[in-house]
C-alpha positions as CSV (number, residue, x, y, z in Angstrom):
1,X,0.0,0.0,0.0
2,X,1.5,3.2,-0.9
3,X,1.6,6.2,1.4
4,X,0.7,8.5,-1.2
5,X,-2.8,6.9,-2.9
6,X,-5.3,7.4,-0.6
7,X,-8.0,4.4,-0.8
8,X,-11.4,5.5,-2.1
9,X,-12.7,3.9,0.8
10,X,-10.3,5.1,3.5
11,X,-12.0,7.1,6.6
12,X,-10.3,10.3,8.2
13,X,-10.7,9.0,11.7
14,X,-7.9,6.1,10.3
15,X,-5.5,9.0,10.8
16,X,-5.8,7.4,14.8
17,X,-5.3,4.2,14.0
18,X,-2.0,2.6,15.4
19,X,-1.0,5.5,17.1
20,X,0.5,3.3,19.7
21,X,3.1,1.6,17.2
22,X,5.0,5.1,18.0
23,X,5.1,4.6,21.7
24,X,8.6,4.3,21.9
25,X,9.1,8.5,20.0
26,X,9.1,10.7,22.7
27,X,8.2,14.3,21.4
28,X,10.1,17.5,22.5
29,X,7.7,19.3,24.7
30,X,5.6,22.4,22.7
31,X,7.8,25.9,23.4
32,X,6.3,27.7,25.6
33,X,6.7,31.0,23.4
34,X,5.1,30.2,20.6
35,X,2.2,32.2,19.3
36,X,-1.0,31.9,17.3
37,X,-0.1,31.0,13.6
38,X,-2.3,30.5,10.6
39,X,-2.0,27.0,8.4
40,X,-2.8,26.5,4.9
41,X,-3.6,23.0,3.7
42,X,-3.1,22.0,0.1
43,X,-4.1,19.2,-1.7
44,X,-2.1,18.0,-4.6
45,X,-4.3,15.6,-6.2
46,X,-5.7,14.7,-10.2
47,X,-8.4,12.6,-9.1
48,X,-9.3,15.0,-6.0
49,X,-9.1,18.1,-8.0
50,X,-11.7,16.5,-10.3
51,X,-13.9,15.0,-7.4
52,X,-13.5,11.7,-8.7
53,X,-13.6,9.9,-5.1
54,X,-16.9,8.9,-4.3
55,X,-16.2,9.9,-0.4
56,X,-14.2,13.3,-1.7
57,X,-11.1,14.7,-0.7
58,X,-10.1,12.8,2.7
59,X,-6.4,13.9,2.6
60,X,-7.2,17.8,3.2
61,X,-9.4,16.8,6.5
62,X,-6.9,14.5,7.5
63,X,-4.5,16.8,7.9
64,X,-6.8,18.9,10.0
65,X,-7.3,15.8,12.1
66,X,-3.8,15.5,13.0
67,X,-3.0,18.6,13.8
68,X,-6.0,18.2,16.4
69,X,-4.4,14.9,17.2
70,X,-1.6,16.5,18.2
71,X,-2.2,19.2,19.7
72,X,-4.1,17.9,22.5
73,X,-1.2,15.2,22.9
74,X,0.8,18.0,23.7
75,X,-2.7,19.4,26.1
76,X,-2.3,22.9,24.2
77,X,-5.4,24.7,23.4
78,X,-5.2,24.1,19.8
79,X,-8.7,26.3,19.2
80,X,-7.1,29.3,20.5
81,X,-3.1,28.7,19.0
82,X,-4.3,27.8,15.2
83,X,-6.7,28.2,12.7
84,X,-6.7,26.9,9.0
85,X,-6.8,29.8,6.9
86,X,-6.5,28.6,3.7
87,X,-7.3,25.3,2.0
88,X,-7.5,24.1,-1.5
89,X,-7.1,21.4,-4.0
90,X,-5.1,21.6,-7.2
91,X,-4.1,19.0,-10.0
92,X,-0.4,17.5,-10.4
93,X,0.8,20.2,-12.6
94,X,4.2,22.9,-12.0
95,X,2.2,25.6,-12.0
96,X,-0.7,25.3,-10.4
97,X,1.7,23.8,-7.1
98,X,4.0,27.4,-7.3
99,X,1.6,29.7,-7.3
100,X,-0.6,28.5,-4.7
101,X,2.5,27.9,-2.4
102,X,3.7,31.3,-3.6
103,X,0.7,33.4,-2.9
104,X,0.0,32.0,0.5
105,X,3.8,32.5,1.6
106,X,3.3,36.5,0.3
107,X,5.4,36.2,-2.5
108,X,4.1,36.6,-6.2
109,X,3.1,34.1,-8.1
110,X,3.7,33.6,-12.0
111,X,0.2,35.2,-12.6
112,X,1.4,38.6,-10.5
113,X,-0.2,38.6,-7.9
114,X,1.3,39.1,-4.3
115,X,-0.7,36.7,-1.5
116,X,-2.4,38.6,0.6
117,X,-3.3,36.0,3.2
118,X,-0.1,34.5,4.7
119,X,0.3,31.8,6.2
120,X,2.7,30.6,9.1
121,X,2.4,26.9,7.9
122,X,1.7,25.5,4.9
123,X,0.7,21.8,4.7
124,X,0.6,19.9,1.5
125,X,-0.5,16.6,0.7
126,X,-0.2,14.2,-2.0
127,X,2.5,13.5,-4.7
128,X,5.5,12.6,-3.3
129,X,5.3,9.4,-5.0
130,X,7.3,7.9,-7.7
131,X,4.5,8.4,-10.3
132,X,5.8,10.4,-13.6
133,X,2.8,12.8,-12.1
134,X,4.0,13.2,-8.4
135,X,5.9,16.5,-8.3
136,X,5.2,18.0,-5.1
137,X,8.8,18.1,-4.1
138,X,9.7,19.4,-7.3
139,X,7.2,22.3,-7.7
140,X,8.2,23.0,-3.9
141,X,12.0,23.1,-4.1
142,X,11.0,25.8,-7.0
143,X,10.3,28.6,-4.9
144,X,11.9,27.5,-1.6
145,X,14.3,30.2,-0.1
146,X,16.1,27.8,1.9
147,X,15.6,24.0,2.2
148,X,15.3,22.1,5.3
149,X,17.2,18.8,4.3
150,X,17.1,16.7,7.8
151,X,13.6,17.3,8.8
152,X,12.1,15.0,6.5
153,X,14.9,12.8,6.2
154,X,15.0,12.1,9.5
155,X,10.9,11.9,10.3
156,X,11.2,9.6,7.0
157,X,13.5,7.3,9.0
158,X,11.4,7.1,11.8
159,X,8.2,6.4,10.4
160,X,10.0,3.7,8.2
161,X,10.4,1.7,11.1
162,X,7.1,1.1,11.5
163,X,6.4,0.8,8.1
164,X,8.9,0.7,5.5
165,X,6.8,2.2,2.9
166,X,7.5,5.1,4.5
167,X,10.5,5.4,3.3
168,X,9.5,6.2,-0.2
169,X,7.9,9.3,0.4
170,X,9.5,12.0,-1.4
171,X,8.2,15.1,0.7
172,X,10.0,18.0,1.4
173,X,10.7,20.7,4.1
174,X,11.9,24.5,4.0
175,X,11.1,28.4,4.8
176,X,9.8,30.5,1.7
177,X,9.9,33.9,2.9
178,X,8.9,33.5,6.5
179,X,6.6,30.5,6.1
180,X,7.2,26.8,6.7
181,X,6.3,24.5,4.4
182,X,5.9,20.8,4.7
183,X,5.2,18.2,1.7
184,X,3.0,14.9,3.2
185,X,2.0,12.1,1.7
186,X,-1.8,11.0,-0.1
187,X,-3.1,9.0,2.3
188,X,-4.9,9.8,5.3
189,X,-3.2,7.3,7.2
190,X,0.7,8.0,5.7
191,X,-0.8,12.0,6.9
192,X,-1.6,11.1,10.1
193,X,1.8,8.7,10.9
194,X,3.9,11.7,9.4
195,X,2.8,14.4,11.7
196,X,2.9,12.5,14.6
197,X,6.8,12.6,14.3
198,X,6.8,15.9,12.5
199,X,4.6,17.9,14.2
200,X,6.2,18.7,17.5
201,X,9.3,19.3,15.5
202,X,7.4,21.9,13.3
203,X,6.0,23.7,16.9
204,X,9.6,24.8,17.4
205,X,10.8,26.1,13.8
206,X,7.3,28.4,13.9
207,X,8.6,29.9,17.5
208,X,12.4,30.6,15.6
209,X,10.4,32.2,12.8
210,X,8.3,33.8,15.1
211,X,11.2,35.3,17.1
212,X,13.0,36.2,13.3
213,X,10.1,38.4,12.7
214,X,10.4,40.4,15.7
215,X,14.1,41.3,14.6
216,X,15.3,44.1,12.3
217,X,18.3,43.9,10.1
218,X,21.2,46.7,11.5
219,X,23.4,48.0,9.4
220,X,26.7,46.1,10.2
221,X,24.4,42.3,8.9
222,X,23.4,42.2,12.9
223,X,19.7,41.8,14.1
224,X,18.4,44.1,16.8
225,X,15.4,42.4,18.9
226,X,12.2,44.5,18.3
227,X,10.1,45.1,21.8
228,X,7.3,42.7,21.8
């Protein structure tokens, strides 16, 4: 079973399932600085983008679920810390991938316009497969400013202990501008295995990010800390 197909019959709530298996990953605790940030979910999907699953997109809510998930696993009031500000679904093509990840990072895309509703996170699901089709990495690399190489490598390794499929997921990590964006897998299930590794991880780059923002550039290349 591939990590990156979701099954037409899959449910979201199977992004719980065998949550145990992961007993042995202790998570860093959540910082304790981090502030409310605004997540965008992105689909990468043919089939989804032309509602050709009889049950719909389940890869989008699955995401949603995990964060959930995860939140309260950490007991943070994820109503008040988060909200999902954007969310869409696009087919496996270059462009389509760019300028949605462009716009909701602030930069502009290749149609000209500047995003206007930024988000802190941006989750996306779906091809990071080996199908000619799954370019999710590719289109992300594109318009990263700086890649986060071990991240994925390394949640990649532990979820591939559990299940070895895992290990042929293809996603991605790295800061456009000053938002983080992660590439998941298809299915619900690979979603919901990935961001129980990646997730507490992902807590702590948004509070470095966080603190980045609140310091200007000084002359000499130094940052001066802004007054919060």
């Amino acid at each position: 079973v591939s990590l990156d197909t979701p099954p037409p019959e899959a449910h979201v709530s199977s992004v719980n399932n065998d949550y145990n298996m992961f007993s042995s990953f202790q998570p860093p605790p959540p910082p304790k600085d981090l502030a409310p940030f605004c997540v965008g979910i992105l689909t990468v999907s043919d089939r989804a983008f032309q509602n050709k699953y009889s049950t719909g997109d389940l890869s989008g809510p699955s995401v949603r679920e995990a964060m959930s998930t995860n939140y309260c696993s950490t007991a943070t009031p994820h109503s008040s810390l988060w909200n999902v500000k954007k969310e869409s679904i696009v087919p496996d093509e270059m462009d389509a991938i760019q300028n949605i990840l462009q716009a909701w990072s602030g930069k502009m895309n290749a149609d000209g316009n500047t995003g206007t509703d930024i988000c802190d996170l941006i989750l996306t699901t779906g091809g990071t497969g080996f199908a000619p089709r799954d370019i999710t990495p590719e289109a992300t690399l594109s318009i990263l400013d700086r890649e986060c190489i071990g991240l994925m490598s390394w949640v990649s390794g532990v979820c591939s202990s559990i299940q070895p499929l895992a290990a042929l997921s293809r996603g991605t990590a790295g800061i456009c501008g000053n938002t983080i964006i992660v590439n998941l897998p298809g299915n619900p299930r690979g979603v919901g295995e990935t961001m129980k590794v990646v997730f507490p991880l992902l807590l702590h780059a948004l509070s470095d990010v966080q603190k980045t923002k609140k310091q200007i550039p000084l002359t000499d290349g130094r940052l001066e800390k802004l007054d919060d």
